[in-house]
Backbone as CSV, one residue per row, in Angstrom:
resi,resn,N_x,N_y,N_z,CA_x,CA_y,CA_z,C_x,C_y,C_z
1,UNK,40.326,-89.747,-32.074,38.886,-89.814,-32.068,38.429,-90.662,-33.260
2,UNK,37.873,-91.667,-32.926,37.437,-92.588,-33.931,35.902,-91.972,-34.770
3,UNK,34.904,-91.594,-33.998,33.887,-90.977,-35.128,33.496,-89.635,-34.991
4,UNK,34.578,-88.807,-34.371,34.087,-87.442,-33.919,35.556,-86.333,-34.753
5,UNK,35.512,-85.260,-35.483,36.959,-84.496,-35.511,36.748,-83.061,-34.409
6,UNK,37.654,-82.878,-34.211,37.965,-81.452,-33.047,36.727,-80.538,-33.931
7,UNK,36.581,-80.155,-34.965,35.800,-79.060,-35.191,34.181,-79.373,-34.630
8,UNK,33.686,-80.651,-34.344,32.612,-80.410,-34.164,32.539,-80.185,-32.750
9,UNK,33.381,-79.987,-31.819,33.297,-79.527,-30.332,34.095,-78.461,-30.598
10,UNK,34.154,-77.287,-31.740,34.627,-75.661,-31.232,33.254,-74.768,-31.028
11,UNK,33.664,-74.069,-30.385,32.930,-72.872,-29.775,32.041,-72.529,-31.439
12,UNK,30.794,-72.066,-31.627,30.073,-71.926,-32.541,30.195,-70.132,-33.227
13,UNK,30.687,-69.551,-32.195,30.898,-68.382,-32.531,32.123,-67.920,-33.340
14,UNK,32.747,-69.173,-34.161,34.282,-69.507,-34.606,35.335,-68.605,-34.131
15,UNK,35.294,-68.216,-32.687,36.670,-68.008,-31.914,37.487,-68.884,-32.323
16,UNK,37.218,-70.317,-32.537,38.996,-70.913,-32.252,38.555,-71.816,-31.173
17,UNK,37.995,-71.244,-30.138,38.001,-72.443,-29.138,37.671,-73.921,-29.033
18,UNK,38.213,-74.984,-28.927,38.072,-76.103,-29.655,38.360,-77.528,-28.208
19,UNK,38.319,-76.784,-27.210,38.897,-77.548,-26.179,38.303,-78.867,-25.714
20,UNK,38.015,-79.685,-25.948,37.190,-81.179,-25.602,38.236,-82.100,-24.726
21,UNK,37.070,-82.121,-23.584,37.889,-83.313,-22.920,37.767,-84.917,-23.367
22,UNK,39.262,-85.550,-22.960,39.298,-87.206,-23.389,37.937,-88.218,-23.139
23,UNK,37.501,-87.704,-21.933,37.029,-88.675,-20.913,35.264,-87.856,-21.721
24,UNK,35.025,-86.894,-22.117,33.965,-86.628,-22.794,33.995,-87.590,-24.216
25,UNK,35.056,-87.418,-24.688,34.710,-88.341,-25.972,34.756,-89.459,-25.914
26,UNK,35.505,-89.941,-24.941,35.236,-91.808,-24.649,33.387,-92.300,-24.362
27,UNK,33.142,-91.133,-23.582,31.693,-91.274,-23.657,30.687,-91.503,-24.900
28,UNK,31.045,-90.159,-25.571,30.606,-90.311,-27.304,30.560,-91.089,-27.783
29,UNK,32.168,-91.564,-27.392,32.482,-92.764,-28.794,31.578,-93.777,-28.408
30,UNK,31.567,-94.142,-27.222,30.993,-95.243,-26.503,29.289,-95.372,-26.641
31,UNK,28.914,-94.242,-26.561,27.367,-93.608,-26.912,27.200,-93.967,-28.849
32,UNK,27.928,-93.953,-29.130,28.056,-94.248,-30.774,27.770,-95.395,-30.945
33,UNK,28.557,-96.066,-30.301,28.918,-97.709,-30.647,27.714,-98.270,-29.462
34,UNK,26.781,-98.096,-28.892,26.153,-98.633,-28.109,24.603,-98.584,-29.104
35,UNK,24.344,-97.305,-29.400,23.425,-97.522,-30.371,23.603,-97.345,-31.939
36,UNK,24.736,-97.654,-32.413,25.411,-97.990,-33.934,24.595,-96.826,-35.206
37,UNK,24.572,-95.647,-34.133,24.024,-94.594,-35.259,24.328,-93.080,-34.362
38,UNK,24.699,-91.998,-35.764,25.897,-91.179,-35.199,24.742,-90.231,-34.057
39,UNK,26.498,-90.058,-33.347,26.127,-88.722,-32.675,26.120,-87.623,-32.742
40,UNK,25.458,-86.356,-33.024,25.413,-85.209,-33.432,25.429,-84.012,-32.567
41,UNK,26.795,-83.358,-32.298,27.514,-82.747,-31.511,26.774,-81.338,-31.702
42,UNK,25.779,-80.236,-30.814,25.343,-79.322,-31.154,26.174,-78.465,-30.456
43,UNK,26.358,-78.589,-29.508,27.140,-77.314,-29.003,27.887,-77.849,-27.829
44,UNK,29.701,-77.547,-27.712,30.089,-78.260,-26.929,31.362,-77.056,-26.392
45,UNK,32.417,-76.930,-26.988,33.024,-75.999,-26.601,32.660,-74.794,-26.428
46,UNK,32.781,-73.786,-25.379,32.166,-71.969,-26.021,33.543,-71.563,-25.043
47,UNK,33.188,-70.112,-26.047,34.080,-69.031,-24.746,33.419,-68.266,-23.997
48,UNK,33.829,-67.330,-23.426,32.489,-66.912,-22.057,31.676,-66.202,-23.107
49,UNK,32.728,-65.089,-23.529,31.577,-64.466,-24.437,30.032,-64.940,-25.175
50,UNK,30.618,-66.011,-25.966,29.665,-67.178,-26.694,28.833,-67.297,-25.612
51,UNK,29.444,-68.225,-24.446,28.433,-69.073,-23.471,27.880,-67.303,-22.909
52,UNK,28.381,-66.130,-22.529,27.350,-65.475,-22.299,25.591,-64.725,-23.170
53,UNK,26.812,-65.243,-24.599,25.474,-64.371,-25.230,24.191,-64.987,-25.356
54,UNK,24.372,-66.437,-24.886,23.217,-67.647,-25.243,22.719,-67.783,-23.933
55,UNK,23.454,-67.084,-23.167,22.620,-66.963,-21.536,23.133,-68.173,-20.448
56,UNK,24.025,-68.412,-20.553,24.763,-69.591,-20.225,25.806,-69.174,-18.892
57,UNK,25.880,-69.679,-17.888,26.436,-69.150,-16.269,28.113,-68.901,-17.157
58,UNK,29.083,-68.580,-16.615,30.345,-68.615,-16.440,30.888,-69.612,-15.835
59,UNK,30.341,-70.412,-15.033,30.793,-71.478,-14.464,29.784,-72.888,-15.340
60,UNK,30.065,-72.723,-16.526,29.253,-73.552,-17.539,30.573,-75.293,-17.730
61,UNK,30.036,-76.280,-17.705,30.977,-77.238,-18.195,31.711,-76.878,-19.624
62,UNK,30.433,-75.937,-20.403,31.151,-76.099,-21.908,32.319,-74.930,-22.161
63,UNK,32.352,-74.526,-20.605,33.283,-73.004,-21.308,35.051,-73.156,-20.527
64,UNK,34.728,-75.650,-20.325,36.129,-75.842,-19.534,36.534,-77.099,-20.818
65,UNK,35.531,-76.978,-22.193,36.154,-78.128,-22.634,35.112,-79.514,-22.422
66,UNK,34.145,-80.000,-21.239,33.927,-80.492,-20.525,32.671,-81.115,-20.931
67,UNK,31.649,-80.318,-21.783,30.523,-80.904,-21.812,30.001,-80.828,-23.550
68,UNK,28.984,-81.174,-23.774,28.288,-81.716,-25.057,26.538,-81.557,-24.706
69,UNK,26.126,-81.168,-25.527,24.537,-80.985,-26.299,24.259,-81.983,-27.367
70,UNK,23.786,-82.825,-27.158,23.909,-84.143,-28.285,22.156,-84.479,-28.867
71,UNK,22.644,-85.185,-29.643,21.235,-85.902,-30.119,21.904,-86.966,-31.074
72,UNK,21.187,-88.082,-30.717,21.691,-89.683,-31.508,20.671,-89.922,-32.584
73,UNK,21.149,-89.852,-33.847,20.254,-89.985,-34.551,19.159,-91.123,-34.959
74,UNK,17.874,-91.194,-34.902,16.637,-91.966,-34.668,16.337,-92.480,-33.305
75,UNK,17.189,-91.618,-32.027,16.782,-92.120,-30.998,16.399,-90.925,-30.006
76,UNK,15.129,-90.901,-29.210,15.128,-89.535,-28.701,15.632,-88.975,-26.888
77,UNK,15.371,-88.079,-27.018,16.639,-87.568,-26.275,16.223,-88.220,-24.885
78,UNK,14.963,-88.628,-24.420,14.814,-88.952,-22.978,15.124,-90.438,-23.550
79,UNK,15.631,-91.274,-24.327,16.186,-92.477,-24.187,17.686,-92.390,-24.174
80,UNK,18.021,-91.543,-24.430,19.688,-91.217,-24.814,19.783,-91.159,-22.870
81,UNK,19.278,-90.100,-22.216,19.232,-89.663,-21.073,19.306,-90.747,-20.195
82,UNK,17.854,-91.382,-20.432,17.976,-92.597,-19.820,19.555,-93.959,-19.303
83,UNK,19.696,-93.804,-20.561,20.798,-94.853,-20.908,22.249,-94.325,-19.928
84,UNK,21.793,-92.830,-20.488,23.189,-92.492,-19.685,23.381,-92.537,-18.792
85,UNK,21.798,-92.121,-17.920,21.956,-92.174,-16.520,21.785,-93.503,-15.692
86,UNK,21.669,-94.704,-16.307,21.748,-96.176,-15.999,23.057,-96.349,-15.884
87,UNK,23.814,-96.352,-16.973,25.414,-96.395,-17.316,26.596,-95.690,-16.434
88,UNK,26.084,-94.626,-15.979,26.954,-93.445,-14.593,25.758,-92.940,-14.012
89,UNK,25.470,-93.988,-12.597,24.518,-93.516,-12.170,24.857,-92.425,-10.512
90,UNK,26.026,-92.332,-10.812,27.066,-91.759,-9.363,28.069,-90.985,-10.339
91,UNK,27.912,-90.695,-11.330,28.671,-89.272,-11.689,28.119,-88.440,-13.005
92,UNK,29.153,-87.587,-13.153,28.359,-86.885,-14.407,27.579,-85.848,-14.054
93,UNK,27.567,-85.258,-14.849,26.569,-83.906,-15.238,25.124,-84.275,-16.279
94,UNK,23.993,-84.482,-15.983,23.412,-84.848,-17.008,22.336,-84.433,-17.100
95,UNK,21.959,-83.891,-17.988,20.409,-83.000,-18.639,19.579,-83.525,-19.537
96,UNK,17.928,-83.645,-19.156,17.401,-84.266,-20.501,16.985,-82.380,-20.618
97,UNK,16.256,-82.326,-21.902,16.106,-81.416,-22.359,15.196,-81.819,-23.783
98,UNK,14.173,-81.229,-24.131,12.948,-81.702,-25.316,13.563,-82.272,-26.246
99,UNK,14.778,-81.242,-27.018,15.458,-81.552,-28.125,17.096,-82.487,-28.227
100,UNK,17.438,-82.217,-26.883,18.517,-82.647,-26.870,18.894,-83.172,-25.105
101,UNK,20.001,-83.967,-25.514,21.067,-84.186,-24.204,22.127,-83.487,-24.034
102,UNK,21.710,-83.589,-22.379,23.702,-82.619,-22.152,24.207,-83.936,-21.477
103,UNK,25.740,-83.749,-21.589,26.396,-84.396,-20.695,27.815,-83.899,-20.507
104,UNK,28.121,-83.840,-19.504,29.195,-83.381,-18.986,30.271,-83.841,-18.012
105,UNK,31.438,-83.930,-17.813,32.442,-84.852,-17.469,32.833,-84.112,-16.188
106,UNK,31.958,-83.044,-15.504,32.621,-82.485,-14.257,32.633,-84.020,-13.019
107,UNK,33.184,-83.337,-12.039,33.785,-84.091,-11.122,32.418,-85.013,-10.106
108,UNK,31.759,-84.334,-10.058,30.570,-84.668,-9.040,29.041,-85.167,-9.910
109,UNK,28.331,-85.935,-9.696,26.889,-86.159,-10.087,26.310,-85.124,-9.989
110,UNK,25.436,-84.953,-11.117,24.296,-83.426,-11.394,23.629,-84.102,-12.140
111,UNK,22.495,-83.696,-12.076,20.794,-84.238,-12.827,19.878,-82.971,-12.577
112,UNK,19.721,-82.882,-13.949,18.361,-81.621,-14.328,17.671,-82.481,-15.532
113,UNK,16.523,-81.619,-15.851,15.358,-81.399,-16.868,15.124,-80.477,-17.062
């Protein structure tokens, strides 16, 4: 991982869980280097427990490794969104959200707000 280390995708509840997929951080990295200012990883790995206590399904991307809560710093989150969803407009998991972006590396296209 060129600008990201494993701890900032573990589970927040410091279980340990630390699982990040490849194909999620190629995104990152790529999301980094597209607008040349960092990305700030809020919540990415959980375990069910975690992902249950925050109200989060069991069948969550973040509780396979899979997904990210981001925010790019000086850029806001419905442009981050935007970009992403120009860039993979036939896959992905992708959420705008007030404060932040999700994105997620499951198998099929998904789009919320």
């Amino acid at each position: 991982m060129k600008y990201f280390n494993r701890k900032e995708f573990s589970c927040k509840c410091g279980c340990g869980f630390d699982s990040v997929d490849f194909e999620l951080v190629l995104i990152l990295e790529e999301l980094r280097e597209h607008y040349n200012s960092p990305v700030i990883v809020s919540s990415s790995a959980r375990c069910l427990k975690h992902n249950r206590s925050i109200g989060s399904t069991d069948k969550s991307q973040h509780t396979k490794g899979r997904a990210a809560d981001i925010t790019v710093k000086g850029v806001t989150p419905m442009a981050v969104h935007t970009y992403l969803n120009e860039k993979y407009p036939d896959q992905y998991g992708l959420g705008f959200y007030n404060t932040f972006t999700h994105i997620d590396t499951r198998k099929r296209k998904a789009r919320w707000s």
